[in-house]
Steps between C-alpha positions, in 0.01 A plus 500: 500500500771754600827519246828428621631805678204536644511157654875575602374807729204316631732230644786707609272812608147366531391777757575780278332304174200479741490874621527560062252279426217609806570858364447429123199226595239817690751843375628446127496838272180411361312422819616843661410721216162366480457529924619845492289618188188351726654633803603873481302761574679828349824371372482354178802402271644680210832377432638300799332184559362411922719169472818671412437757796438109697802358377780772537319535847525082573875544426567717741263328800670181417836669501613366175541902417608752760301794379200562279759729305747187475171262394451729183849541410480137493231479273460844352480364125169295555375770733481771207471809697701729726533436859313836560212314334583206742504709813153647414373240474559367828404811659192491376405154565193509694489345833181307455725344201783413675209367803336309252800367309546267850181401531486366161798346538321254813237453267699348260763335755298295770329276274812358419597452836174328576613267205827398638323495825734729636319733795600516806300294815221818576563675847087455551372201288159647344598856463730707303751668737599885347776644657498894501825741538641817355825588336664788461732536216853650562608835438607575147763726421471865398452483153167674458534896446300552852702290688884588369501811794341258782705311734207268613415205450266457155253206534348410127220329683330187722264241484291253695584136339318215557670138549321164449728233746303220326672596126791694692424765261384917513191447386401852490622863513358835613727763383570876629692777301496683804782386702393664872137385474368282752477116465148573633379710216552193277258281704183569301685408157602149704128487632298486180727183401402292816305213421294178696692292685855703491672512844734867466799459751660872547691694757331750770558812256216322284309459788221764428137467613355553171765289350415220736101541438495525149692168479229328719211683302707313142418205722897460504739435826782662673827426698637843567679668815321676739580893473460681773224739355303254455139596634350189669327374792536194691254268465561242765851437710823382404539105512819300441535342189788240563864601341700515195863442442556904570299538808111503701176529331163655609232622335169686567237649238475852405244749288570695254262824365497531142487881322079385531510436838469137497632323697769164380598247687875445551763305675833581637781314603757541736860340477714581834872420324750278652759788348444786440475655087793700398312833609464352846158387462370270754148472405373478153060539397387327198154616369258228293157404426627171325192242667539357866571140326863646402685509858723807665821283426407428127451900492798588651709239299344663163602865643844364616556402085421870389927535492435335187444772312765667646736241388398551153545869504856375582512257232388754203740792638805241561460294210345708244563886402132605611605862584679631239584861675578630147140549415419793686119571351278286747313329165815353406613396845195336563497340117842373606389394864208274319750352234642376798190346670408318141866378490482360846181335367678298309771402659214379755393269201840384482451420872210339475644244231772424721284430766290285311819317402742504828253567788364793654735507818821448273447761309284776724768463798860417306465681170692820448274719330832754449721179325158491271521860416866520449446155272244689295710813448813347390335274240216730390665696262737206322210292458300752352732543269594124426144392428315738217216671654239299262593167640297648887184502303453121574426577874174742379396277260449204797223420703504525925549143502792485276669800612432373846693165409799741343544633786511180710722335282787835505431525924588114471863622360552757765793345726380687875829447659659800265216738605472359841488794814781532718401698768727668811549406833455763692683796549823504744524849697667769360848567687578857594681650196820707569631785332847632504528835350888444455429173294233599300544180266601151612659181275281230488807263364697614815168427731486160342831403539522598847166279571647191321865581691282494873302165360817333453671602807573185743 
């Protein structure tokens, strides 16, 4: 099916023939084009094409290029125009765009992870669990006119992104051009999305009454952290709950009064800590109307996993090049932030396929998703141009199921033990460092040698 260079790269570098082939399978040229032209509101195109913007942009998140500059130097003779073209492009892209771009990429993704069979066990069998946080891209540098005389800090922009643990996989995105708006302001966007069933695990700055309502009016659930703002009234006292690995449960019901003045039903929980949360917190509230059938520890045990998210926030800024501080103009910062998301989306596929193949625990708990990364940027850009760009098409042209059963077959290549995590000890103290103004410089030869000369003393 696949010539002979190509098969040379799938069994040498199977990982980074799956990460092509994902991308070409749900985000070829073709596909793109005719999202966008469905998709865009004001921005239409005249000369430069939405998946060339995509692609010089995927270069740079999967650090095959260091720059968007460097991307179209690369490939300025297909591109066709100027890089001032280029550039306004990108900061016009509209956010809802760049929003929408990830969510079709999920679409297109998770059925072929329910193929391979490759979720994840769910954290509450029955319901979808949606975990909510914000991010808050970096400061760019001082490019823009209005910010050249400025010594602050410029933010481009934030969102609110939401992260499936079933598909391991930022399922949605609520962006903000405005990088000092509050998280909060976002909430309504987030609210109009919440469906039957979902179970929406956030952190106390998400803990809003009308937030928390309008979930249980969408006949949805929440796990979030108490904040303490929160208007409610005890409904009964506090009763122990039994413990957790961290600490004490208890738990006693609670009403909350809705913008109507009607009154919900709530429970909150109460975990006394065996130690104490790196801000010195003791005590921590967890607020829920998930049903009385679903116990205090189950609750607390779903909160406890919200650091998932977290750890994927880590993943995308450490192993991809999600905030490219170049792009000053918040549309482009955010364009570049979702390229990001949709390329972690895939590497999730590639994931999943492995986990279908070696085992969940192998490769959620030993796989390095940085040796991936690296893996994928130093044999992007020689494969691509190895293996003639017409030769990809095969991976639209297939079905779920057989692209599904590509996939397992590469994942089956991948030898774990070269992308295998080695992770520290942990860290010996500091000693006190001195300085000698006299000997501003030292000889680390000389230092050496008078170790070795002490080691081998009788």
């Amino acid at each position: 099916m696949l010539g002979e260079v190509f098969q040379r790269f799938a069994e040498k570098s199977p990982i980074a023939v799956m990460v092509r082939g994902v991308l070409e399978r749900v985000l070829s040229p073709e596909q793109l084009d005719e999202w966008y032209a469905r998709t865009a509101d004001k921005q239409y195109t005249r000369h430069l094409l939405f998946s060339t913007a995509y692609q010089l942009m995927s270069l740079v998140v999967f650090k095959v290029k260091p720059s968007v500059h460097a991307a179209y130097q690369a490939t300025e003779e297909a591109i066709g125009v100027s890089i001032v073209s280029v550039y306004n492009k990108l900061n016009a892209m509209e956010s809802h765009t760049s929003a929408g771009l990830v969510r079709y990429s999920v679409e297109a993704l998770s059925p072929i992870i329910d193929e391979m069979g490759g979720r994840r066990a769910p954290w509450l069998p029955g319901y979808r669990v949606k975990v909510l946080d914000g991010n808050c891209i970096e400061a760019s540098e001082h490019r823009i006119k209005e910010l050249r005389g400025l010594a602050a800090g410029a933010l481009p922009g934030k969102s609110l992104v939401v992260y499936d643990p079933t598909f391991a996989m930022a399922v949605d995105v609520f962006p903000c051009e405005d990088g000092h708006a509050q998280e909060r302001a976002l909430l309504g966007e987030v609210l109009s999305t919440v469906q039957a069933g979902d179970v929406w695990v956030a952190d106390r700055n998400f803990c809003v009454r009308d937030f928390l309502c309008g979930i249980d009016e969408h006949q949805g659930f929440f796990v979030i952290r108490e904040h303490q703002g929160l208007p409610w009234k005890a409904s009964g006292p506090m009763r122990s709950a039994g413990r957790v690995s961290t600490g004490k449960l208890a738990e006693q019901r609670i009403r909350l009064t809705d913008a109507q003045g009607e009154e919900k039903p709530f429970r909150r929980i109460r975990l006394k800590l065996d130690q104490a949360t790196r801000d010195g917190e003791q005590v921590i509230h967890i607020v829920t109307n998930l049903p009385n059938t679903i116990q205090a520890k189950t609750v607390a045990e779903i909160y406890r996993k919200r650091w998932t998210i977290e750890t994927a926030f880590q993943e995308i800024e450490g192993y991809l090049h999600s905030e490219i501080n170049t792009l000053g103009y918040p549309k482009a910062a955010l364009f570049g932030f979702c390229i990001a998301l949709v390329a972690y989306n895939a590497m999730a596929t590639v994931f999943a396929a492995l986990r279908s193949i070696h085992g969940e625990q192998p490769i959620d708990q030993q796989l390095s998703g940085y040796y991936v990364a690296n893996e994928i940027a130093e044999t992007y850009r020689g494969m691509m141009i190895a293996i003639p760009e017409q030769e990809w098409v095969i991976f639209s042209a297939m079905t779920v199921a057989q692209f599904a059963h590509v996939l397992l077959q590469l994942a089956s290549n991948v030898r774990l033990r070269a992308f295998r995590k080695h992770p520290r000890g942990p860290k010996k103290p500091q000693p006190k460092r001195q300085y000698n103004p006299e000997q501003p410089h030292v000889s680390t030869a000389k230092l050496i040698t008078a170790r070795n000369s002490v080691s081998k003393a009788p």
